[in-house]
C-alpha positions as CSV (number, residue, x, y, z in Angstrom):
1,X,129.8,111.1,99.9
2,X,126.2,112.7,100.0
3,X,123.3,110.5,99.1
4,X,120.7,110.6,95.9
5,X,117.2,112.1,96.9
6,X,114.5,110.7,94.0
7,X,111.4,113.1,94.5
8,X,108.5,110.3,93.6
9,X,104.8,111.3,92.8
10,X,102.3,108.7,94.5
11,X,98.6,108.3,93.5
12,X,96.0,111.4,94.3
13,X,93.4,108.3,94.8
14,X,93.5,105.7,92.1
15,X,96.0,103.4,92.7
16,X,97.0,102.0,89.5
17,X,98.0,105.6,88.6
18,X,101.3,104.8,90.2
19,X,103.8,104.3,87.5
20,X,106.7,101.0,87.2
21,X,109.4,103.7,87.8
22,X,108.1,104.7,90.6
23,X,107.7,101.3,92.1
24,X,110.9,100.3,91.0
25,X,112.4,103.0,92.9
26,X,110.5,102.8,96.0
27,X,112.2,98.9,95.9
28,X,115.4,100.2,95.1
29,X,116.4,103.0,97.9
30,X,117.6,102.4,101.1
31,X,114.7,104.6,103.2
32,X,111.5,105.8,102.2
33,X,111.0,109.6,104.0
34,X,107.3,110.0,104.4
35,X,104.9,113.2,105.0
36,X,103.0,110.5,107.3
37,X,104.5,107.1,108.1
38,X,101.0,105.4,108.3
39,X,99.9,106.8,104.8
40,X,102.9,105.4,103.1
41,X,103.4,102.2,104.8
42,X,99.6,101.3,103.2
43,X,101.0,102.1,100.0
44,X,103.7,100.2,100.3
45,X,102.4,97.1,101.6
46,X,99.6,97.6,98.5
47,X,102.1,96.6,96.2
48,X,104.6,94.5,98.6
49,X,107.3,96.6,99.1
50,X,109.0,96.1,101.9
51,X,111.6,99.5,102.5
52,X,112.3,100.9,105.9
53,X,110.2,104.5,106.2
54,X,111.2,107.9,107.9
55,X,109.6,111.0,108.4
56,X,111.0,114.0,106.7
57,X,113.2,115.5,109.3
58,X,115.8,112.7,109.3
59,X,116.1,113.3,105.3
60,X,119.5,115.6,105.5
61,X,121.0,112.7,108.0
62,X,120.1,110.3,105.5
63,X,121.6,112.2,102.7
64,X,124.7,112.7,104.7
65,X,125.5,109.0,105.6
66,X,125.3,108.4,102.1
67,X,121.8,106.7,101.6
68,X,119.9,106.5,98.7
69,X,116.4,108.7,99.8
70,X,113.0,108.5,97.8
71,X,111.2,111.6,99.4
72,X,107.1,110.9,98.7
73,X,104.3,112.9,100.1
74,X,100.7,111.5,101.2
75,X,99.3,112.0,97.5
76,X,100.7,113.6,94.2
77,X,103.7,114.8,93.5
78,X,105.9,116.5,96.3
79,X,107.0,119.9,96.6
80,X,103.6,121.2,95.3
81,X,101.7,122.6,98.3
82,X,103.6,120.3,100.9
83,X,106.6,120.1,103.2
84,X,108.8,118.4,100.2
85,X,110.0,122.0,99.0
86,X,111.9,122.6,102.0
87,X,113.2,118.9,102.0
88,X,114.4,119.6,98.0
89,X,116.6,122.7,98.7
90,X,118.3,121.2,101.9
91,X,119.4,118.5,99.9
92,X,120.4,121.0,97.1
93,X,122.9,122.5,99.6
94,X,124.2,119.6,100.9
95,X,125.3,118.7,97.4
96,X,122.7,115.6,97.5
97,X,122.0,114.1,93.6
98,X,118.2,114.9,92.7
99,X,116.0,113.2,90.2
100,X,112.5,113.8,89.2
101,X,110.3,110.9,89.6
102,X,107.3,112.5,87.8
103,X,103.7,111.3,87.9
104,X,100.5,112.1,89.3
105,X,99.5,115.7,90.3
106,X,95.9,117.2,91.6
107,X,96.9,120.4,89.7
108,X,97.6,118.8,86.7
109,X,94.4,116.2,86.8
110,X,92.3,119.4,87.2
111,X,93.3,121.3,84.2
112,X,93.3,118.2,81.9
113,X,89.3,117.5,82.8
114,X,88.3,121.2,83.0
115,X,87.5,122.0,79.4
116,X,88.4,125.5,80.9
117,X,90.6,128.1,78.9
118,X,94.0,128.0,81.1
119,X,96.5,128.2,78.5
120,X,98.6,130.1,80.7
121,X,98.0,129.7,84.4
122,X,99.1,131.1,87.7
123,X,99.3,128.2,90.7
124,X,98.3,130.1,94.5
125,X,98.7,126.7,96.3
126,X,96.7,127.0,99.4
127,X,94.7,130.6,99.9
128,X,95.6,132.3,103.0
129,X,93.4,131.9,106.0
130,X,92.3,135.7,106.0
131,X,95.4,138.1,105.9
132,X,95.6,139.1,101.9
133,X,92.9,137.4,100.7
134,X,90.8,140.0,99.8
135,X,94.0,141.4,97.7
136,X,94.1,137.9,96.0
137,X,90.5,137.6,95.0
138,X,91.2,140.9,93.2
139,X,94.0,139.7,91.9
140,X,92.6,136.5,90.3
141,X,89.3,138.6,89.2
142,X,91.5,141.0,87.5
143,X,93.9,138.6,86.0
144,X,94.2,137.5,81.7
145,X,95.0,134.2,82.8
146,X,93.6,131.7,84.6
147,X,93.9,131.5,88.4
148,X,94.5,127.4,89.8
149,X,94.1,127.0,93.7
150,X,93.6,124.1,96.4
151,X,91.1,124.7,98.9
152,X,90.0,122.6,102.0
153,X,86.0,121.4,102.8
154,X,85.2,123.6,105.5
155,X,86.3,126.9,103.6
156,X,85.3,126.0,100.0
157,X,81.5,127.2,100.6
158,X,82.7,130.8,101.9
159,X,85.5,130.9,99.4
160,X,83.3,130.4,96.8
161,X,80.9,133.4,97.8
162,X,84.0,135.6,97.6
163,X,84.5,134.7,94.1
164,X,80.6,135.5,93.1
165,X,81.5,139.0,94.6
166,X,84.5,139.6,92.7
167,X,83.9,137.8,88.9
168,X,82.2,139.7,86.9
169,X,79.0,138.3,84.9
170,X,79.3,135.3,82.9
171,X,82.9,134.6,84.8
172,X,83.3,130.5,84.8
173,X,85.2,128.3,87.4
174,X,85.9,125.1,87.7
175,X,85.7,122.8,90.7
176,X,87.0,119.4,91.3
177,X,87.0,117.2,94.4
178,X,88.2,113.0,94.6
179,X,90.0,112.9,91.6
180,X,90.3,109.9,90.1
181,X,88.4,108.1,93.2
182,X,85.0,106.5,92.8
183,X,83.1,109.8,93.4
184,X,85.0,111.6,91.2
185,X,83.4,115.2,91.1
186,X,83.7,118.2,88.9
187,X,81.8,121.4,88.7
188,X,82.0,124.0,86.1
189,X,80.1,127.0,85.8
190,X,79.4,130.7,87.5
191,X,80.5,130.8,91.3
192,X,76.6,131.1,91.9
193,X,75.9,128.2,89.6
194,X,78.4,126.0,91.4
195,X,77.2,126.7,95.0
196,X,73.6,126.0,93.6
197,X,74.9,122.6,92.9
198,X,76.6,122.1,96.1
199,X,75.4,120.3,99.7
200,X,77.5,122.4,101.7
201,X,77.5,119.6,104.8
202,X,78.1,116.5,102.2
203,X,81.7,118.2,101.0
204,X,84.4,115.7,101.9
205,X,88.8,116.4,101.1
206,X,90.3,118.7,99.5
207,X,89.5,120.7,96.2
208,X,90.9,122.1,93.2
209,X,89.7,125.2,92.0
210,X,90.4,126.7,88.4
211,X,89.1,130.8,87.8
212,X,89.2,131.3,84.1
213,X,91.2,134.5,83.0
214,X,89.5,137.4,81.4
């Protein structure tokens, strides 16, 4: 008999954002199957909860001895952006039960604090490290709806120049870094305005970027 994978959403930063299903599972299952060991053990032993971890290759074996699996990545909600995709169809094909332990989500956060128009929205994950990027930056500057991306600290300055050469006049964006952490920042305005407002040597994890649709 194949195993029950529960896909559980941790906390982006702010503890308490974790929900009492969540923690209730993460009691519950047999093995906790981690993006990284050390990150999740923290969490863990934050609220006293003593499960055996793994690291995400030993999920199918898990599944196929029949153990209950909760699958968490080192913030947010797995599958968006991380290796849990991959993890979620395998299980699929073995025949694994999967259940949705929703909660919270960077992407999500974002849009809710943006005040940006994104009532439709098209999620890039991660922008490529240079081959097709230029095609994407004329995608999202040609596109009715908004554009949602993650972006890491030492590209965000550059990536940010691209977009003041594609938008056209008046385009805003939205940027958010440390959600819901103590220095919680967001940034709306032109790309210009928002590299005005930046200290390029001072930008710390990974952000959210939001490109509002024509």
């Amino acid at each position: 008999m194949v195993g029950k994978l529960s896909i559980v959403a941790t906390p982006i930063g702010n503890l308490e954002d974790i929900t009492l299903r969540a923690l209730r599972i993460l009691k519950e299952v047999d093995v906790v199957a981690c993006e990284d060991t050390r990150v999740t053990r923290k969490l863990l032993a934050h609220f006293d909860i003593h499960t055996p971890t793994s690291t995400l290759p030993h999920v199918p074996r898990l599944l196929s001895q029949g153990k209950r699996v909760a699958l968490v990545t080192d913030a947010g909600t797995p599958g968006v952006s991380d290796p849990g995709l991959e993890i979620t169809a395998r299980a699929r094909e073995q025949g694994a039960v999967i259940e949705a332990v929703p909660g919270p989500s960077a992407l999500t956060a974002a849009i809710s604090v943006a005040g940006l128009r994104a009532p439709a929205f098209v999620f890039y994950g991660f922008l490529p490290l240079k081959k097709g990027k230029e095609k994407l930056f004329r995608e999202i500057a040609n596109s009715v709806r908004a554009s949602v991306f993650y972006e890491s600290p030492h590209r965000i300055m550059r990536t940010l120049e691209s977009l003041a050469g594609f938008l056209g006049a008046g385009r805003r964006i939205g940027l958010f870094r440390e959600l819901t952490k103590l220095h919680e920042e967001s940034v709306i305005g032109t790309p210009t305005e928002v590299i005005e407002k930046l200290v390029p040597e001072k930008q710390r994890g990974e952000f959210v970027v939001i490109v509002e649709g024509l």
